[in-house]
N, C-alpha and C positions, 0 to 999 in steps of 0.2 A: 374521624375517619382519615387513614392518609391519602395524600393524594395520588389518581391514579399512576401518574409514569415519576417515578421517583431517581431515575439512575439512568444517565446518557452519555452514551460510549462515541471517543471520536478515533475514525482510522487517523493515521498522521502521516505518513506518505499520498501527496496529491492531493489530501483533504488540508490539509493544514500547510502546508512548506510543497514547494516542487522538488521533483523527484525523477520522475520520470524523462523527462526533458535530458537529463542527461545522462541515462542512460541511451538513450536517441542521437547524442552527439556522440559516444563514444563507438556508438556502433555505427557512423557513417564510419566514423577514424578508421574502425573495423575494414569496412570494405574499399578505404582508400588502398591501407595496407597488401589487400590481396585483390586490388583490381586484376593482377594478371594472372590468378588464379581462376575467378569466378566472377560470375555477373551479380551485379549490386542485389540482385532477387531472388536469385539463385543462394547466395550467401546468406541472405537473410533468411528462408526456409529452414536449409540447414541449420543456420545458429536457432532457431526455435524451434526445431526437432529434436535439439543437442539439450537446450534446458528441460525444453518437457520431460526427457531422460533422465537427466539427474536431478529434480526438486527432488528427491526421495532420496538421495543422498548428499545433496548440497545445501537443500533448502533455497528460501530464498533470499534474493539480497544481492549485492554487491560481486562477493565471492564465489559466488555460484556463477555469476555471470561472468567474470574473466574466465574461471576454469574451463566455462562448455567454449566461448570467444577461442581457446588454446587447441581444444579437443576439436571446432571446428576446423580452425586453420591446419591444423595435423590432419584431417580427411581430406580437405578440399587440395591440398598439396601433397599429398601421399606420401605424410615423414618427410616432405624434402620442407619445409618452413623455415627461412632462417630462422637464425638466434636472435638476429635483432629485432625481428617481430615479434618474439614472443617477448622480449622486453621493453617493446612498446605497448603491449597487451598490458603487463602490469602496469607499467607506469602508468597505464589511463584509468585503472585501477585503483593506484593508489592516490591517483585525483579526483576519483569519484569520491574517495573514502575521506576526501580533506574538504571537498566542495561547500563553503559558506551557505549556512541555510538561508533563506529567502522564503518567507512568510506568506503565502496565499493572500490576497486581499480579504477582510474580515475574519479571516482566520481567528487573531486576538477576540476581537469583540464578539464574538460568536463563543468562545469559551467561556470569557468575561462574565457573560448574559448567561449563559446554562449553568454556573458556576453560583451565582445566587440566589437560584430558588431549586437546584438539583442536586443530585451527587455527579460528578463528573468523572470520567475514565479518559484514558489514550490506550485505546488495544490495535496493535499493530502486530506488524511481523517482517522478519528479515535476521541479517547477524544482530545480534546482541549488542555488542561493541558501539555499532554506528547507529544504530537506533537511539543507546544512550547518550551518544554524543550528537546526537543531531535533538535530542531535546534539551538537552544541558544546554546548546546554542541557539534553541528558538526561545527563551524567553518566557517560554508556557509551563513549566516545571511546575511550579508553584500552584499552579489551578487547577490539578489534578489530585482529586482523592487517590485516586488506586493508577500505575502502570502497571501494564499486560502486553509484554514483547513474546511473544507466542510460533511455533512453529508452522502452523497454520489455522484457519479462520474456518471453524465448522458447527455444526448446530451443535455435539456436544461442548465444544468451548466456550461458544455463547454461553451455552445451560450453566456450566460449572461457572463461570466470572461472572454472571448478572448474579450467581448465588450466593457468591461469597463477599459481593461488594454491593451489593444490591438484596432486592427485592424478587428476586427472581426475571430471567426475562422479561414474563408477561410485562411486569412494571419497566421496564426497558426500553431503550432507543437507543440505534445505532447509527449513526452518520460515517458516511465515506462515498469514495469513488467509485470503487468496485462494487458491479452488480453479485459476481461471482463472490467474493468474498465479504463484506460488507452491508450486503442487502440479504440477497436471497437466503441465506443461512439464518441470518438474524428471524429475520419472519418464521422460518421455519421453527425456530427456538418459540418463538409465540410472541416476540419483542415487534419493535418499531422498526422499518428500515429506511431509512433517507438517503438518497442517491443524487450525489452532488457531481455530476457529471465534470471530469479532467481534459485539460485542452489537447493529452495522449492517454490512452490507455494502452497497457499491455496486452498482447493478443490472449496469453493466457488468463488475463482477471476479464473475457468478456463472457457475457453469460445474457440469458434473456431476460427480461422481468420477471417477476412474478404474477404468477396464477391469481393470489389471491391478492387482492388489493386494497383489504381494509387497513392495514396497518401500512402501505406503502404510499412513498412520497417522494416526489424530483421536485430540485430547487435549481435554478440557477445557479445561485452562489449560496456562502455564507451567510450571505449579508439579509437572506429571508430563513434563517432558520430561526430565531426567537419566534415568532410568529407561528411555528409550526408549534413548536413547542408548548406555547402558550394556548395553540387550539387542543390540543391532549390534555393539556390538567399537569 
């Protein structure tokens, strides 16, 4: 008989490598630039009313985030924005887009372990480009049966990749950050969700737990998920 959970997917922004964090620095830079535009709160609403706007046609990522950063500054200035601001918008940009990855603590060993007695994934989401270049420089390449750079994280995605690299959901586990994206879909698919709680989250990956609670699980870190692992089969 195989074993129940056969195939376990890890997000890789905030799960695996930091992420978030700077996007958090870029958008202080943000509101130094237009301190005498708008108030540091005031600006931050807006730029989160500006992405939720466009994930549907930016996606998400890097580059969606300077575009709404431009699209806000041109509201909150009404067309009058210098030009050197908006070229400091890219330039922060184009340094998020080069920024050395930095590995989570047990990130490695955590795949390491899942990697020997599982089938392992990376299903994430964002540009293309910087997702493959940010695993080409974490090192973890190599310990992944399948990558899945996806445009977003929903129960039929879950269904379709635990199917085609897997066992189906059911036999599945998902690890990540996001309750929104990474948990609660997962369950929903009928998989595993492991919620590895990030020292930022993004206000749009926040979401409640789940309803149902057999199949769900918070860990600290990494550094306790064999163990979970190991209690599923």
């Amino acid at each position: 008989m195989p074993q129940f959970l056969t195939t376990v997917g890890f997000d890789a922004d905030d799960t695996l490598w930091h992420n978030e964090r700077f996007f958090q620095l870029t958008q202080e830079r943000f509101a130094e630039l237009l301190k005498d535009h708008a108030e540091p709160d005031h600006l931050a609403d807006r730029l989160l009313a500006a992405e939720r706007r466009n994930i549907g046609a930016y996606g998400f990522g890097i580059k969606g985030f300077v575009l709404s950063m431009i699209e806000t500054a041109l509201e909150v200035t009404e067309n009058r924005v210098p030009g050197s601001v908006i070229s400091e918008l890219i330039a922060a940009g184009q340094e998020m887009l080069s920024h050395p990855i930095e590995l989570l603590p047990h990130a490695e060993a955590a795949v390491v372990a899942a990697a020997e007695t599982h089938r392992v994934l990376l299903i994430t989401k964002g540009d293309l480009l910087d997702q493959e270049r940010k695993l080409a420089q974490s090192g973890l390449g190599e310990l992944f049966h399948g990558v899945e750079i996806v445009s977003d994280k929903t129960r039929p995605v879950y269904e379709q990749i635990f199917a085609r690299h897997g066992d189906g959901a059911s036999r599945g586990m998902m690890i990540g950050n996001s309750m929104k994206s990474d948990v609660v879909p997962m369950i929903e698919a009928g998989g595993w969700g492991i919620y590895v709680p990030g020292e930022v989250t993004w206000a749009l990956e926040r979401a409640e737990a789940p309803g149902e609670r057999t199949r769900y699980r918070q860990i600290g870190t990494l550094e306790h998920l064999p163990e979970i692992i190991a209690s599923v089969g």
